[in-house]
C-alpha positions in Angstrom: 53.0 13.7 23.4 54.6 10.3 24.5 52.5 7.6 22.7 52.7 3.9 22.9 51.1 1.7 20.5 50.4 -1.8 21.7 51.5 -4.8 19.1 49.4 -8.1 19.5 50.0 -11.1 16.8 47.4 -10.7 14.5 47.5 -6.9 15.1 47.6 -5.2 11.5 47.1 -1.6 11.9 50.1 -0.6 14.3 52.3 1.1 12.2 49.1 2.9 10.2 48.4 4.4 13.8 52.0 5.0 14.6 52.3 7.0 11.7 49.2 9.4 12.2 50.3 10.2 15.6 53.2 11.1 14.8 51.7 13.4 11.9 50.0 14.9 14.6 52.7 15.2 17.1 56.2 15.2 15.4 57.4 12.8 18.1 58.1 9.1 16.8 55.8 5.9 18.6 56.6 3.5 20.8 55.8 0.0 19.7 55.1 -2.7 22.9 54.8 -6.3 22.2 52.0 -7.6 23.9 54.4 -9.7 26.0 55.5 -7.0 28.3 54.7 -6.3 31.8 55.6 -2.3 31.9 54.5 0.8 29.6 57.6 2.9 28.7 58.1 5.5 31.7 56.5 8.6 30.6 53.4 7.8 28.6 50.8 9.6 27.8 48.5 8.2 25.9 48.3 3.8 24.9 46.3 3.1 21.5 45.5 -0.4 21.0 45.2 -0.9 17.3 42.7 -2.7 14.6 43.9 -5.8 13.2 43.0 -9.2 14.2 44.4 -10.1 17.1 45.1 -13.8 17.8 43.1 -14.6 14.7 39.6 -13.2 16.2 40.1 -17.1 17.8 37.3 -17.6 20.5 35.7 -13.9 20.7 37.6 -11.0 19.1 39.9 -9.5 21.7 39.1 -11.9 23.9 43.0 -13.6 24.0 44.5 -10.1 23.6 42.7 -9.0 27.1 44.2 -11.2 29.1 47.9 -10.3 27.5 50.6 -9.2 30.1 50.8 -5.9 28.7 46.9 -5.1 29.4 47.1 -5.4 33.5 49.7 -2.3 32.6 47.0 -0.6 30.5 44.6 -1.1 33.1 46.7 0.5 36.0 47.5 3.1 33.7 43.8 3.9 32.6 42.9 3.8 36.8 45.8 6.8 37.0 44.1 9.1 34.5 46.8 8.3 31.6 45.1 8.3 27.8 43.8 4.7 26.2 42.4 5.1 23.2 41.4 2.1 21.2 40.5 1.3 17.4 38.4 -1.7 15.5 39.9 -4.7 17.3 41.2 -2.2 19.9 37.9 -1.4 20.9 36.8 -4.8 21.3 40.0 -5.7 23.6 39.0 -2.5 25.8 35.5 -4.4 26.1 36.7 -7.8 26.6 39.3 -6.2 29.5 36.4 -5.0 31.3 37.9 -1.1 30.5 34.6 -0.4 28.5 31.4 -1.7 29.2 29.3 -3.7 26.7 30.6 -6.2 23.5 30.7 -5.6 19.8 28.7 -8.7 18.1 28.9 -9.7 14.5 27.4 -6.9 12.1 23.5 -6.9 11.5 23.7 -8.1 8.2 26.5 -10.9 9.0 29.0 -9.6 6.8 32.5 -8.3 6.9 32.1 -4.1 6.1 35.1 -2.8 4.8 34.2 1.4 3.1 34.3 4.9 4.1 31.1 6.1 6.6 30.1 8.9 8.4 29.8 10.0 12.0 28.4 12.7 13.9 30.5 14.2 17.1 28.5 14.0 20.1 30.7 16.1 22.0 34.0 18.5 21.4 34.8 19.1 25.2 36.8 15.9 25.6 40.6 14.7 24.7 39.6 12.6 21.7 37.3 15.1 20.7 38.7 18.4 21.5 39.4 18.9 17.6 36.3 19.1 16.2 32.8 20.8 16.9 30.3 19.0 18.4 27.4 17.9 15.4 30.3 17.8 13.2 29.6 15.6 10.5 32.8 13.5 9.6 34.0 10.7 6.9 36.1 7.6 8.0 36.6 4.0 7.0 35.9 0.8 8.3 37.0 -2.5 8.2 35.0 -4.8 10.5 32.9 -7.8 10.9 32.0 -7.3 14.5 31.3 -4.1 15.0 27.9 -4.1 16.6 27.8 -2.5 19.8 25.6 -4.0 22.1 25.0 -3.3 26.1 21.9 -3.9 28.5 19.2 -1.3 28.6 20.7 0.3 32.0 24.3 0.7 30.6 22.9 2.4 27.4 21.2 4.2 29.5 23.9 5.4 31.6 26.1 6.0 28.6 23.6 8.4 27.0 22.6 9.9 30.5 26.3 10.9 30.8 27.2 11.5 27.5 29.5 9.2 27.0 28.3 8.5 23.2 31.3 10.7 21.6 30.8 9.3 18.3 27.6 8.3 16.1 27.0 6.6 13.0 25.3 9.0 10.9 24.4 10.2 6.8 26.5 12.8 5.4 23.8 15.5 6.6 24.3 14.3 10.0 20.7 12.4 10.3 21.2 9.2 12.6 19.0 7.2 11.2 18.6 2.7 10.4 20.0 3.5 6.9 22.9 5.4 8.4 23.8 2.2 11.0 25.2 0.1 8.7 26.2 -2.6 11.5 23.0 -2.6 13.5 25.0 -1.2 17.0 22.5 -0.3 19.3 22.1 3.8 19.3 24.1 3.8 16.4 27.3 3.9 19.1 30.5 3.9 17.1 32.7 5.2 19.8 32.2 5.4 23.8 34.2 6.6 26.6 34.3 5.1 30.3 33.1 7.2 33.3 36.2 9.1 33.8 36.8 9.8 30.3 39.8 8.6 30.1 39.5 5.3 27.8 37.9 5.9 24.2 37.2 3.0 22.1 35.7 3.1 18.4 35.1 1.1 15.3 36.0 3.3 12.7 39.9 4.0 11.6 40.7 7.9 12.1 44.0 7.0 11.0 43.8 6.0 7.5 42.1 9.0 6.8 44.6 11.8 8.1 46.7 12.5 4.8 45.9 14.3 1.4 46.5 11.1 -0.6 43.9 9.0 1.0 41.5 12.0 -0.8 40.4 12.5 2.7 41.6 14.1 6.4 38.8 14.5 8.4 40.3 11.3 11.1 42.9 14.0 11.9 41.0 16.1 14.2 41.1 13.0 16.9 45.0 13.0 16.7 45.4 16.5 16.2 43.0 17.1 19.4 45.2 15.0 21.9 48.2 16.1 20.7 47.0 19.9 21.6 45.9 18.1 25.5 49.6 17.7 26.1 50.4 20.6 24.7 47.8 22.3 27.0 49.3 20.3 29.6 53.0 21.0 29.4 
């Protein structure tokens, strides 16, 4: 797997997210400064990171979208090619019109930064091909704008197709108000686009993939699209 992980100022969670995927995959990251106008020939998969790009200045992701290096993404999300974005990454795959919908400050108006749990919707995709679907799993987060919000017709649309791959959840895998700690409507914490190409989530998978963090449950996403190319190949 040939990964590239896209560098923004602000960005803080690049080499976190190089580091997991290469846990997963034995083969080292690609770093690309947002300044760039070309993915390195070969990729597979692009992963925008979590951080705060640009200072969260005017929206969050907002500046980031309209980098040079994101008309690259986009071409290479319309091929097929893997984009999978995290936390501020997920927010910039909103603003770039490559996910649907915005993520608004969290219900209760404050910055969220602890471990939660979320349910998997569905195990028959790329970023979810290494779990079981209703598994229950436990990840961080670190946001203040993580409430995902659409109109009635695309939340419709994204629970018609099942595009809902993740779900904020307890620990016994009941969604439920206590459960959505950042009010996001459906209790969303990760959606894909119509092809299925282009995941984007709140919660960070990748600081959870290693013993010492007392926790590995994040390493089924990476561990998951490493096997795809493997599959591939």
């Amino acid at each position: 797997m040939k990964s590239v992980v896209l560098v923004f100022p602000g960005i803080n969670r690049e080499r976190d997210m190089a580091r997991a995927l290469k846990l997963a995959s034995g083969n080292e990251t690609a770093m690309v400064w947002h300044a760039e106008t070309a993915l390195p020939k070969g990729t597979d998969l692009v992963v925008v990171p979590g951080g705060f790009s640009y200072g969260d200045y005017l929206r969050c992701g907002a500046i980031a979208a309209r980098a040079p290096v994101m008309d690259a993404v986009r071409d290479f999300a319309a091929s097929g090619g893997l984009v999978l974005g995290v936390c501020n990454g997920f927010q910039i795959l909103c603003e770039s019109g490559l996910l649907p919908g915005v993520l608004m400050r969290n219900a209760g108006l404050k910055f969220v930064c602890r471990d939660v749990h979320m349910r998997i919707e569905r195990s028959d995709t790329p970023f979810t091909r290494g779990y079981n679907a209703g598994q229950v799993i436990r990840v961080p987060v670190a946001h203040g704008e993580g409430n995902y919000e659409a109109d009635e017709e695309t939340l419709k649309r994204l629970e018609g197709d099942g595009r809902v791959l993740y779900r904020y959840c307890s620990a016994e895998g009941v969604v439920d108000e206590t459960s959505n700690f950042n009010g996001a409507a459906h209790s969303i914490a990760g959606i894909v686009n119509e092809r299925g190409n282009v995941l984007g989530m709140m919660p960070h998978p990748e600081n959870h993939v290693e013993e010492i963090m007392g926790c590995t449950d994040g390493s089924g996403l990476f561990a998951g699209l490493a096997q795809q190319f493997e599959k591939a190949a």
